[in-house]
N, C-alpha and C positions, 0 to 999 in steps of 0.2 A: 945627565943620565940618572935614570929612576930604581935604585935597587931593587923597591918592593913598598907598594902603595905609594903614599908620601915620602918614605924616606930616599934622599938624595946621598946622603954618605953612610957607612958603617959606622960611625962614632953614633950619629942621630939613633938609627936603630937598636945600635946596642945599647943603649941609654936606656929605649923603650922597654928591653926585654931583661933588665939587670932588676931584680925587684927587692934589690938592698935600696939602689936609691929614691925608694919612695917608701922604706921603711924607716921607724923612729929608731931600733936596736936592731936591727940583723942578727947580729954579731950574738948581742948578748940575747937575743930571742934563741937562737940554736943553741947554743951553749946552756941554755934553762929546758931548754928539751933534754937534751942528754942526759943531765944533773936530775930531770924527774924522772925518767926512764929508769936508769940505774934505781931510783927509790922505786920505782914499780916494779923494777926483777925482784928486790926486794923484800916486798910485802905480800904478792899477786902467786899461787900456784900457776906455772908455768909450764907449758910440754914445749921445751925447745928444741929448734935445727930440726922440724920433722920434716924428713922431704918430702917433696911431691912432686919431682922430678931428675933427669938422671943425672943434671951435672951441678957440678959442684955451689954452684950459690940457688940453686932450687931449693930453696928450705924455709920454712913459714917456725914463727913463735904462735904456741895455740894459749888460749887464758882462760879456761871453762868455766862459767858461771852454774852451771847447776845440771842433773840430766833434763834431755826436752829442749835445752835452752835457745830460743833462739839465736841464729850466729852473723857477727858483723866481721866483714874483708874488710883490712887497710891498708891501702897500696899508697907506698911516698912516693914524693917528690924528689928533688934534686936535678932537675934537667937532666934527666935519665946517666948522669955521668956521677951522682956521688949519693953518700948515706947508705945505710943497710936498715934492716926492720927494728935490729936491736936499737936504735936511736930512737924509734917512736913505740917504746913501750908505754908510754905516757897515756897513749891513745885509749891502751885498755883500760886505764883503771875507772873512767865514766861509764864506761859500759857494761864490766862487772857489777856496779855496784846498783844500773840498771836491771840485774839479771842477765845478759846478754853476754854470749862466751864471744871473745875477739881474739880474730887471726889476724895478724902483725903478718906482712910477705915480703919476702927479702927475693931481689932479683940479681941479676948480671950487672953489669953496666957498661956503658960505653966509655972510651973504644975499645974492651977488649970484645964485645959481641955488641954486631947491630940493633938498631932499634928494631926489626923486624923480631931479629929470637928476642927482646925484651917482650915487645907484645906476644908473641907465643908462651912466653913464660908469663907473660900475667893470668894469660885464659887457660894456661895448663892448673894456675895456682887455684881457681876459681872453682874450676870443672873436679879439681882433686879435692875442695871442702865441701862439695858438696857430693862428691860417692862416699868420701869419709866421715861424714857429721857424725852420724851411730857411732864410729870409733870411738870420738872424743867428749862424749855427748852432747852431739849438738843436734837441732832439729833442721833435717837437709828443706826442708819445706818451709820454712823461714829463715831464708840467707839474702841479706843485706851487702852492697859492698860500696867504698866509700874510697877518694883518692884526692891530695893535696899538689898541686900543681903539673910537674908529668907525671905523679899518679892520677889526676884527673883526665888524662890523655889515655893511659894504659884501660882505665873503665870504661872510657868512653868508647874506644874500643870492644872492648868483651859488651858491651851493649850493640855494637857492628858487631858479631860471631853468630852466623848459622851455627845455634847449639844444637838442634836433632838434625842437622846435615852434618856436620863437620867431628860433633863428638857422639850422637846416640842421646841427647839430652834434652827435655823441653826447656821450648822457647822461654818458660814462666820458671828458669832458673835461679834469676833472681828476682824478687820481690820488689826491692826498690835501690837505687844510687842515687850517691850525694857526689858531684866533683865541686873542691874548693881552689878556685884560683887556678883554674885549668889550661892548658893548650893544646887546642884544637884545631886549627889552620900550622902546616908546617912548612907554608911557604917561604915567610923570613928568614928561616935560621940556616940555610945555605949561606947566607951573603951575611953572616952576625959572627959573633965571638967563639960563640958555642960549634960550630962545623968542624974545626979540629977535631974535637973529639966526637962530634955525634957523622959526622964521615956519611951526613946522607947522599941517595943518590935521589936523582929525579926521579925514578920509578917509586922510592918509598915516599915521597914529599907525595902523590898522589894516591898511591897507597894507603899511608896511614893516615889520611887529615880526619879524622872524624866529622869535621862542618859540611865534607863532600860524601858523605857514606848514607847509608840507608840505616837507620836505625829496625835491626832485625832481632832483637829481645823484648818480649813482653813486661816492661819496666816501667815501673814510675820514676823518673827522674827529675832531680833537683841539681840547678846549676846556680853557685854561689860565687860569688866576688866581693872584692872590700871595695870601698868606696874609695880608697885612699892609693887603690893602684895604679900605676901608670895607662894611660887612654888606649896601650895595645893589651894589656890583661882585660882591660874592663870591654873593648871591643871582641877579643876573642869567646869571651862567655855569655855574654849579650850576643853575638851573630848566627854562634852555634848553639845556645838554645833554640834562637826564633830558627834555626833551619831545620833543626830536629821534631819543631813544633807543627811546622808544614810536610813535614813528612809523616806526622802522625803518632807522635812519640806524645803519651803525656810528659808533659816538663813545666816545670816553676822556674823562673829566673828571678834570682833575688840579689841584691847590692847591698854589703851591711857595709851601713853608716859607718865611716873614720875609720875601719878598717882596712891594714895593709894586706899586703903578703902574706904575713907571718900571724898577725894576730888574728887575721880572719879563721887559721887555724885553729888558734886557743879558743876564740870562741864558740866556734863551733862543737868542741870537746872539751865546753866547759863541764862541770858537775849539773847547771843547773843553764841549757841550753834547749829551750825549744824546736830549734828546729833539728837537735840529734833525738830527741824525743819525738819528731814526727818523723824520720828517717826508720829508727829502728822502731816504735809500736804498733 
């Protein structure tokens, strides 16, 4: 019996889709997030827990770099079942220092709310920074937005959203997306570890795959992985770029060298990281 592609048992799969074991520190890579986060509440003027939506985890950390400024969205990770924004405050302080105000989004998580209201709530968080930029000063005409593993899933989506059908908003909403270490094919994870908690059904696994949708935002898009990921991470971002590509999406697919999970992170929002510097200029 074939669970899904190659894999013949749950342990094989779940293996594929654990991305501690093809990391060097997990453990101690999450824990140096939080530990820098904290030093960035900090240091960084802050507008926290602004909501931008009506229930209770709908609430974004805003980190204004200047008025005018342009603005970058970062949607986490955690296989949509763990972390909140305030663990990646980390994320702003490259981009402050950029010039560039960064919305940190905090969402729900599974299973107390499906994956479907996650993604409702990611494109609510989206559509609300940018009727709001003027509030905070930011420039709603240069909005960036950028997501680390199922936040690479949640953009990937709001890049699927009829924005002048569905909210009254052009297509050219966002400028440009980066997703790092994404997932976008969500046929495995009924038959994996993660189904307790993420409780999909077959209507959403068809639903929300991003590799099977029509990329319907005017976006320049950037799909990154590490090189050091297991062969279904590096497969999922490699498949669903080239699908997005033939659908007419511009997109770059790039693989950093020796890079896991976690570190394709840091590098990416290093201080001194070109290709966050071609995302947000």
């Amino acid at each position: 019996m074939r669970l899904y592609r190659g894999f013949s048992d749950q342990a094989s799969l779940d293996a594929a889709y654990d991305p501690a074991r093809t990391a060097v520190d997990a453990v101690g890579m999450m824990a140096g997030w939080q530990t820098r986060s904290a030093l960035a509440l900090a240091r960084l003027e802050g507008q926290l827990d602004i909501r931008y939506g009506p229930t209770v985890a709908e609430h974004l950390d805003i980190f204004p770099a200047g008025s005018g400024a342009p603005v970058h969205i970062f949607i986490h990770g955690g296989y949509w079942r763990r972390f909140a924004a305030r663990d990646f405050a980390w994320i702003a302080e490259p981009l402050v220092a950029r010039g560039i105000t960064a919305v940190i989004v905090n969402y729900a998580l599974c299973p107390e709310v499906s994956l479907s209201e996650i993604v409702r709530q990611a494109r609510a968080s989206i559509a609300w920074c940018h009727g709001n930029a003027e509030r905070f000063g930011g420039d709603a005409g240069r909005l960036t937005v950028s997501g680390h593993s199922a936040g690479g899933h949640l953009v990937a989506m709001a890049l699927a959203t009829d924005w002048p059908g569905s909210y009254g908003l052009p297509a050219t909403l966002v400028r440009q997306a980066l997703t790092v270490s994404g997932l976008f094919d969500l046929r495995p994870f009924p038959y994996s570890y993660l189904q307790p908690a993420l409780q999909l059904t077959t209507a959403e696994v068809l639903a929300l795959s991003p590799i099977d949708l029509a990329p319907l935002a005017e976006t320049r898009l950037t799909v990154v992985v590490g090189s050091a990921e297991s062969s279904e991470f590096r497969r999922q971002s490699r498949d669903f770029a080239a699908a997005w590509q033939k659908g007419g999406m511009p997109c770059h697919f790039a693989e950093l060298a020796g890079a896991d999970h976690f570190t394709a992170l840091d590098r990416l929002f290093a201080q001194e990281s070109p290709l966050l510097d071609a995302l947000v200029g």
